[in-house]
C-alpha positions in Angstrom: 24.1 9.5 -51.4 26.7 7.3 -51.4 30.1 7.1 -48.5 33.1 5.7 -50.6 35.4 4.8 -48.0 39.2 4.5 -48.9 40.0 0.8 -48.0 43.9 0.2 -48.5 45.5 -3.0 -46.5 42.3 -4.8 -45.4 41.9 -8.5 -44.7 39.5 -10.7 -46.6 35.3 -9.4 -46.7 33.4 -12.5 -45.6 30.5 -12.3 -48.1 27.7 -13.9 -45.9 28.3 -12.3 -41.9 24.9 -12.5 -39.7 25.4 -10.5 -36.2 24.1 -12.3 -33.7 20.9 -10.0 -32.1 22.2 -8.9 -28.8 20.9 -10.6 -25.6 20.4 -7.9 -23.1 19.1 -8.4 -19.3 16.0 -7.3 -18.6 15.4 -3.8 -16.2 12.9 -3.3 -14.0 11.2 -0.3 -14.2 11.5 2.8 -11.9 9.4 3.4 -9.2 8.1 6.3 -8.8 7.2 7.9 -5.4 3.4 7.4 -4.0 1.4 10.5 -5.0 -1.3 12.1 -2.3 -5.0 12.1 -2.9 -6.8 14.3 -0.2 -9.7 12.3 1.1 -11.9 14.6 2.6 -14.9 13.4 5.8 -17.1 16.0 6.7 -20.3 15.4 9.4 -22.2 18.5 9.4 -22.6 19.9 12.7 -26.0 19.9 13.6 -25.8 15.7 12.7 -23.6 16.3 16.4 -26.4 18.1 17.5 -28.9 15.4 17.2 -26.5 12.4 17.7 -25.9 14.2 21.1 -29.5 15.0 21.8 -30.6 11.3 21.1 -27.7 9.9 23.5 -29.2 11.3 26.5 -32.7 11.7 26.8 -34.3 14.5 28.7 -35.6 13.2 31.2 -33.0 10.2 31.4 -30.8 11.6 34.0 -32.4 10.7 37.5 -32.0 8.1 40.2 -34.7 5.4 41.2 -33.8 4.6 44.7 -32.9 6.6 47.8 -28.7 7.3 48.0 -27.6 6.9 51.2 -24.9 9.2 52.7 -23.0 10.5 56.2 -23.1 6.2 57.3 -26.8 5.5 55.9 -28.1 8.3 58.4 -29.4 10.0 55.4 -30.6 9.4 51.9 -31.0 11.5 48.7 -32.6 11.2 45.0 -33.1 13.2 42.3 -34.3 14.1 38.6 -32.8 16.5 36.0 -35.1 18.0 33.3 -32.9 19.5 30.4 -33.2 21.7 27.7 -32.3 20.7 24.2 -28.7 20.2 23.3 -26.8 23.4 21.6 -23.7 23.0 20.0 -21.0 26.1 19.5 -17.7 26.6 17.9 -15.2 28.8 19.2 -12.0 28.3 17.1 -11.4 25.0 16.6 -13.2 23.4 19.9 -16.9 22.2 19.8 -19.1 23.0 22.6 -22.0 20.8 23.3 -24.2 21.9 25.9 -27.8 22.2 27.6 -29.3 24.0 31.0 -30.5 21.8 33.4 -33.7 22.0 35.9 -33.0 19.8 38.7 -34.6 18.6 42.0 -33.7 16.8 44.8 -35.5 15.3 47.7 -33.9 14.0 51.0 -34.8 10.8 53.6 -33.9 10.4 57.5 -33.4 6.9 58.3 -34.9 5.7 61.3 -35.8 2.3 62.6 -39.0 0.9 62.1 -42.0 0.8 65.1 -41.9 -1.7 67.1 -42.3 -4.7 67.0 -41.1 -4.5 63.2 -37.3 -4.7 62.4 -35.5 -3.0 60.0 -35.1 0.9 58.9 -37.7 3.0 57.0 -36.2 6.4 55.3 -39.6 8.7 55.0 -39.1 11.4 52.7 -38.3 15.0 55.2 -37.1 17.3 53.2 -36.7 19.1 49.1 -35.1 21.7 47.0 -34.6 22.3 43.0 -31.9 24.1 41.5 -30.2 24.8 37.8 -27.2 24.7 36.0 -25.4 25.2 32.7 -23.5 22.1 31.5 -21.5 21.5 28.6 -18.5 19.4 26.8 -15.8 20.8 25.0 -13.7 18.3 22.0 -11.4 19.2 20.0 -11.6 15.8 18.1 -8.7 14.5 17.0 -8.0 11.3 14.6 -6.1 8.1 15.9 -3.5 6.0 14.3 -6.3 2.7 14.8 -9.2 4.9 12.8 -11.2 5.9 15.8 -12.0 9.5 16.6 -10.6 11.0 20.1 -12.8 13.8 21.0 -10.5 15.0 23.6 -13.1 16.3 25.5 -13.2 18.3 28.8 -16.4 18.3 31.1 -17.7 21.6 32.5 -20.7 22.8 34.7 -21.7 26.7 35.9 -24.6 26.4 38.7 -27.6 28.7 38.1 -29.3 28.2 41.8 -27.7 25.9 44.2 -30.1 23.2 45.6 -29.8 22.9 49.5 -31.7 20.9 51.4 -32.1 23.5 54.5 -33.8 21.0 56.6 -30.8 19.0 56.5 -28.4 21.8 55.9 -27.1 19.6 52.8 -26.2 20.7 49.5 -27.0 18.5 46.8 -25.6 20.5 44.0 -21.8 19.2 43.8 -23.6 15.5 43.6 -26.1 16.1 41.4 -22.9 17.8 39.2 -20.9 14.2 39.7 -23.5 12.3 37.6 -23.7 14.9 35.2 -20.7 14.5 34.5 -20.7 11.1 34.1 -23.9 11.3 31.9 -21.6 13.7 29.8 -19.1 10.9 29.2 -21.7 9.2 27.7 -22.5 11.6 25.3 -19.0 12.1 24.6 -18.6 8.1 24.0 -21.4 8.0 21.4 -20.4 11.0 19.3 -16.7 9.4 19.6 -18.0 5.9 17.9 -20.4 7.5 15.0 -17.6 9.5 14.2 -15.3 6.8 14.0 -17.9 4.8 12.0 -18.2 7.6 9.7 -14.6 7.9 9.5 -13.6 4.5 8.7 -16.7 3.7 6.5 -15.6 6.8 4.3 -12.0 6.1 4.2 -13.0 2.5 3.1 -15.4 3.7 0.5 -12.4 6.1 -0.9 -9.8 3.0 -0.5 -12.2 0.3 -2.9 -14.1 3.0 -5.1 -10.6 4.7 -6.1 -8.7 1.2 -7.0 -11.5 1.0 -10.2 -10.0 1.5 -13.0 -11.5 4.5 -14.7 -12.0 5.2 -18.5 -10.9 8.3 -19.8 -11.4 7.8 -23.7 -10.8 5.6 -26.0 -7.8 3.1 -24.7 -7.0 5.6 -22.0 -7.2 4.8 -18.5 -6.4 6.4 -15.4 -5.1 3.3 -12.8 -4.6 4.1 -9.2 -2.8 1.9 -7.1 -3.2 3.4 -3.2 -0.6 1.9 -0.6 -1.3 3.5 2.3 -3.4 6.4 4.2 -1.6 9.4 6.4 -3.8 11.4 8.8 -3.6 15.2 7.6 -5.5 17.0 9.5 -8.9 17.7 11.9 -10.7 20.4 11.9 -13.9 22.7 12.0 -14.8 23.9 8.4 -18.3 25.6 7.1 -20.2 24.5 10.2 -18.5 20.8 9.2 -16.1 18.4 11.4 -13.7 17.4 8.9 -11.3 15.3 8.7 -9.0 15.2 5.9 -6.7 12.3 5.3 -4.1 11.8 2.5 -4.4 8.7 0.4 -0.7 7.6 -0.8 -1.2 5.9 -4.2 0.4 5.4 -7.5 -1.3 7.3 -10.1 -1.0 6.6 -13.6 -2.7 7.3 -16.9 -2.3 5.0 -19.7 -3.3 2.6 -22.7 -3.0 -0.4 -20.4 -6.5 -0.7 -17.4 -5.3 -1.9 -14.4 -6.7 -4.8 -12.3 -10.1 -5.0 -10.5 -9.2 -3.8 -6.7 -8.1 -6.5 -4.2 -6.3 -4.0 -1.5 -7.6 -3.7 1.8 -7.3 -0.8 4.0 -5.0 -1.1 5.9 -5.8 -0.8 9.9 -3.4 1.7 10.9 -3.0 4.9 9.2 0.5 5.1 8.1 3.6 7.4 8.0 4.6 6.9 4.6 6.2 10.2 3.2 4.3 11.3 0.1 5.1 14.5 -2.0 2.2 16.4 -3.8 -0.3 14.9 -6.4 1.0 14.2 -9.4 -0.3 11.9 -11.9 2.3 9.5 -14.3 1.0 9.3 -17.1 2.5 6.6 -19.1 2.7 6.5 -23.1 4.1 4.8 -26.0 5.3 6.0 -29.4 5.1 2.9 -31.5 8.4 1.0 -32.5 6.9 0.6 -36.1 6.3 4.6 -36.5 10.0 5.2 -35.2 11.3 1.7 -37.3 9.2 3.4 -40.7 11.0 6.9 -40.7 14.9 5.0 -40.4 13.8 2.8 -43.0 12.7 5.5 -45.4 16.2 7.7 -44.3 18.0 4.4 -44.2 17.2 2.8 -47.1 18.9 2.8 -50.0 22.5 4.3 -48.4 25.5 2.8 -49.8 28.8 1.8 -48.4 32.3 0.8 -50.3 33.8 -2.0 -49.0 37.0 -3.9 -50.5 35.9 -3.5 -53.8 32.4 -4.0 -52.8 29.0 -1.9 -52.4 26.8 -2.6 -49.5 23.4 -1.3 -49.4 21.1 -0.9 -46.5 17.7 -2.5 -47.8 15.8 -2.2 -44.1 16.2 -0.9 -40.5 14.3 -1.4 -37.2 13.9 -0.8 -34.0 13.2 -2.6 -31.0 13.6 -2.7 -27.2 15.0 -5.0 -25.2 16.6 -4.4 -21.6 16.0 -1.2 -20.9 18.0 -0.7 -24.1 16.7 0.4 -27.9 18.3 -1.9 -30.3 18.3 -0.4 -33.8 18.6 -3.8 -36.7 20.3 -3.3 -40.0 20.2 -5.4 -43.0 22.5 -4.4 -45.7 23.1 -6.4 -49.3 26.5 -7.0 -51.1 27.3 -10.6 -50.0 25.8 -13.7 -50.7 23.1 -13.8 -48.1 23.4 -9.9 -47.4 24.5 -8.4 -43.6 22.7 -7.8 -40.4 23.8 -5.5 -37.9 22.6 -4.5 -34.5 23.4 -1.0 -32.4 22.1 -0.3 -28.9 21.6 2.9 -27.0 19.8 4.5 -24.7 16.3 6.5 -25.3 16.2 10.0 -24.0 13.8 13.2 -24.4 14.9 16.7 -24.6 11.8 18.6 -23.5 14.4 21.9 -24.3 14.5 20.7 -27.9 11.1 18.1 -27.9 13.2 15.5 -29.7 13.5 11.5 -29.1 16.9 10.0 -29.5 18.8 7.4 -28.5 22.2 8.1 -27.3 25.1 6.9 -26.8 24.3 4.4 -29.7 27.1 1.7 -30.7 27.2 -1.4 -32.1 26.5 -4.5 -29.8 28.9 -6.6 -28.8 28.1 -9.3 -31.1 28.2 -6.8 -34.3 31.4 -5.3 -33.4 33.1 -9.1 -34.2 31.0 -8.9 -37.8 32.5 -5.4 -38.1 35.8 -7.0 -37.0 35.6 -9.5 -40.1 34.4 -6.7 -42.3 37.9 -5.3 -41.1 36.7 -1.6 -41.4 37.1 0.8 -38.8 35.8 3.2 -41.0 33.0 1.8 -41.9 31.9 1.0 -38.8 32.2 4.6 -37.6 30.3 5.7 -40.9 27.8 3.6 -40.6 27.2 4.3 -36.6 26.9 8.2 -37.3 24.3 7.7 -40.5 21.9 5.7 -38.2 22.7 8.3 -35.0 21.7 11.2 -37.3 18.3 9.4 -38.5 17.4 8.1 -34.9 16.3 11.2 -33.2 12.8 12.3 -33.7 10.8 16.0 -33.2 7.8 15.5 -31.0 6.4 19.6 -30.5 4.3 20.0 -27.4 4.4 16.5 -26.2 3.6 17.8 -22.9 0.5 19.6 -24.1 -0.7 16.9 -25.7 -0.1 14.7 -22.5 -2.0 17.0 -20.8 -5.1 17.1 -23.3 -5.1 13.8 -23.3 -5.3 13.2 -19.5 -7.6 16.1 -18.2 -10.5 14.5 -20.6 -13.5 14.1 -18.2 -11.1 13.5 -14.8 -13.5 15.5 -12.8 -16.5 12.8 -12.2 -18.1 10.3 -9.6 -15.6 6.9 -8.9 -18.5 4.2 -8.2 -21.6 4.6 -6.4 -20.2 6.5 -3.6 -16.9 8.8 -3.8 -16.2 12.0 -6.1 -13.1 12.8 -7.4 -11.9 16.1 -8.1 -8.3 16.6 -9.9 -6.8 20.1 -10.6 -3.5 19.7 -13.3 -0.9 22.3 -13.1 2.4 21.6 -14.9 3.7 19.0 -16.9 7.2 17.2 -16.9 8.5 14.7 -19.2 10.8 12.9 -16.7 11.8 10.0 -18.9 11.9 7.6 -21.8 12.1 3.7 -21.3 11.5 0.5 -23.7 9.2 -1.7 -23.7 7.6 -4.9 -25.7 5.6 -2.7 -28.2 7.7 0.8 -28.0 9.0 4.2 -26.6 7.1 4.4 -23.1 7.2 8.2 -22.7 6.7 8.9 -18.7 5.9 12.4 -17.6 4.7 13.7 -14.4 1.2 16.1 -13.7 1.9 18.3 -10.9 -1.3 19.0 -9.5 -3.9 18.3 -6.8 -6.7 15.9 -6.0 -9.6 14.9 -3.8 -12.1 12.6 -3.2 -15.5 12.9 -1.2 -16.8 10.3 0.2 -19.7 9.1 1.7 -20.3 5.9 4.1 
């Protein structure tokens, strides 16, 4: 169908006019916020159990050599038999404790006979006794990936052991070094589970920056940036310790670089909102550039006495911009055009379009020469009709496309787990080959990892 314009009054039609292509600056890209990946360290409780029972053996807790108290005038010793190690819960603090069989023997110092010099201390005196003795933590992670088990010492006596010979009761010494052998125990459960800890979240950190295959030319790229300390707590008969994972997250055609990231050696506050993953695809310029040439083609304009004739029509991006190309016939070497707009999806209506679309700025002086302000307004509203395209259940298709086998092991050593929810089509850039169509997968995700 042809427009037949009414053209009274114009200036001279230049029969050859070539519109420069537009030269538009290049936009970066928008960044999207981090997305958080739960990583998720669990030591099973009775591993405590027999960390804790190793640390101190039973019979470790004794001294060799008299102690000398009340100015050397008397000396004491003693060895502790315990029971194995039981660890409790109550709420979120761990109890660690054992019963302990003590006993205690006691010296008077006196000098030596004469003519020797010097002090013996012969043995005068002994008693045995027992107690209850435990630790409670509630373990807590620091910003420098240790654990902090917070803990607090705590002894009940059973039978006291007094000396009656002496009228001296060992017990509150014998309780002193059990408390200090406590602290011990304390100190190795606190570096294991730091180990464990930063092992895991290192495992997590490299295993998750592999890019991973989803399908054919489908990838799913994660680009971490930082870790945030969630939580600590007791779970299933389980420490765990549950730290997010702040990451880019995006699905796409393109497979992202081998990973070169270190953790970092500080958790970080970075503010992350749920998981989501971007999934990033392209509708190719050529499928868009194919339907405008077959609505395009073939549309005739009357100019001065003149018919003009689009014979092709493309479209390409450049700038953050879509530029839609033109080539009409009717002069000696035919006319190129250029319009540029914006790309934009309607997930109310699932159509593609590119608004606010108007001639460039080097076009508008062909148009100028063409001396039709009709025809340039005619022309702009035949392409604007043609350049919007029906995409149904884009978001579904999204979807399909990114749940295919998400659920599986990353590497030799983590697991991740992904749950998708709802999807949004946020927005519609250019690129070098077409449409990049980004949309955002609410959801949640995990990874389990083991040191």
């Amino acid at each position: 169908m042809s427009s037949m314009l009414a053209l009274s009054g114009l200036t001279l039609y230049v029969a050859a006019t070539q519109a420069a292509a537009p030269q538009l600056a290049s936009q970066p890209l928008v960044t999207d916020e981090p997305s958080r990946i739960t990583v998720r360290v669990a030591t099973p409780l009775n591993a405590l159990q027999i960390l804790a029972e190793s640390s101190v053996p039973p019979e470790d807790i004794k001294t060799g050599a008299w102690t000398m108290v009340d100015n050397d005038s008397w000396g004491l010793k003693w060895e502790v038999r315990r029971e194995p190690m039981v660890l409790t819960t109550t709420g979120q603090t761990l109890r660690i404790g054992t019963t302990l069989h003590y006993k205690a023997w006691a010296c008077k110092r006196e000098k030596k006979p004469w003519p020797l010099k010097g002090h013996i201390c012969p043995q005068v005196a002994s008693c045995s006794g027992a107690m209850q003795a435990w630790l409670d933590a509630t373990p807590q992670v620091t910003p420098e990936w240790s654990v902090d088990l917070h803990e607090v010492p705590g002894t009940h006596p059973l039978s006291r052991c007094k000396v009656t010979f002496l009228n001296i009761d060992v017990t509150d010494r014998i309780t002193s070094a059990l408390t200090s052998k406590l602290g011990e125990v304390a100190g190795t459960v606190e570096e294991r589970l730091s180990k464990t800890l930063y092992h895991s979240a290192e495992t997590a950190w490299k295993e998750i920056q592999e890019p991973l295959a989803l399908g054919q030319d489908l990838w799913l790229n994660v680009a971490p940036q930082g870790m945030q300390l969630a939580s600590s707590g007791i779970q299933d008969a389980q420490l765990v310790h549950q730290i997010h994972l702040l990451a880019d997250v995006r699905v796409g055609s393109r497979k992202g670089a081998s990973p070169v990231t270190p953790l970092p050696k500080q958790l970080s506050g970075i503010h992350a909102p749920d998981f989501r993953i971007v999934v990033d695809g392209e509708v190719d310029y050529s499928h868009a550039s194919r339907l405008l040439r077959e609505s395009l083609r073939g549309r005739t304009y009357e100019l001065q006495g003149r018919t003009l004739t689009i014979t092709d029509a493309s479209i390409q991006g450049q700038g953050g911009k879509a530029v839609v190309k033109v080539d009409l016939s009717g002069g000696e070497n035919g006319v190129t055009l250029y319009l540029v707009g914006v790309p934009h999806y309607e997930p109310s209506t699932q159509v593609l379009s590119i608004q606010d679309l108007d001639f460039s700025v080097e076009t508008k002086d062909v148009v100028l020469q063409l001396a039709s302000l009709l025809f340039h307004d005619q022309l702009r509203d035949d392409i604007d009709q043609r350049t919007r395209w029906q995409f149904p259940d884009l978001g579904a298709a999204i979807t399909r496309a990114t749940t295919t086998s998400l659920n599986r092991s990353i590497g030799e050593k983590a697991k991740l787990e992904i749950q998708l929810s709802q999807v949004h089509v946020r927005r519609v850039e250019t690129s070098e080959l077409g449409f990049r169509v980004t949309a955002h997968i609410d959801g949640n995700a995990a990874v389990t990892a083991t040191p």
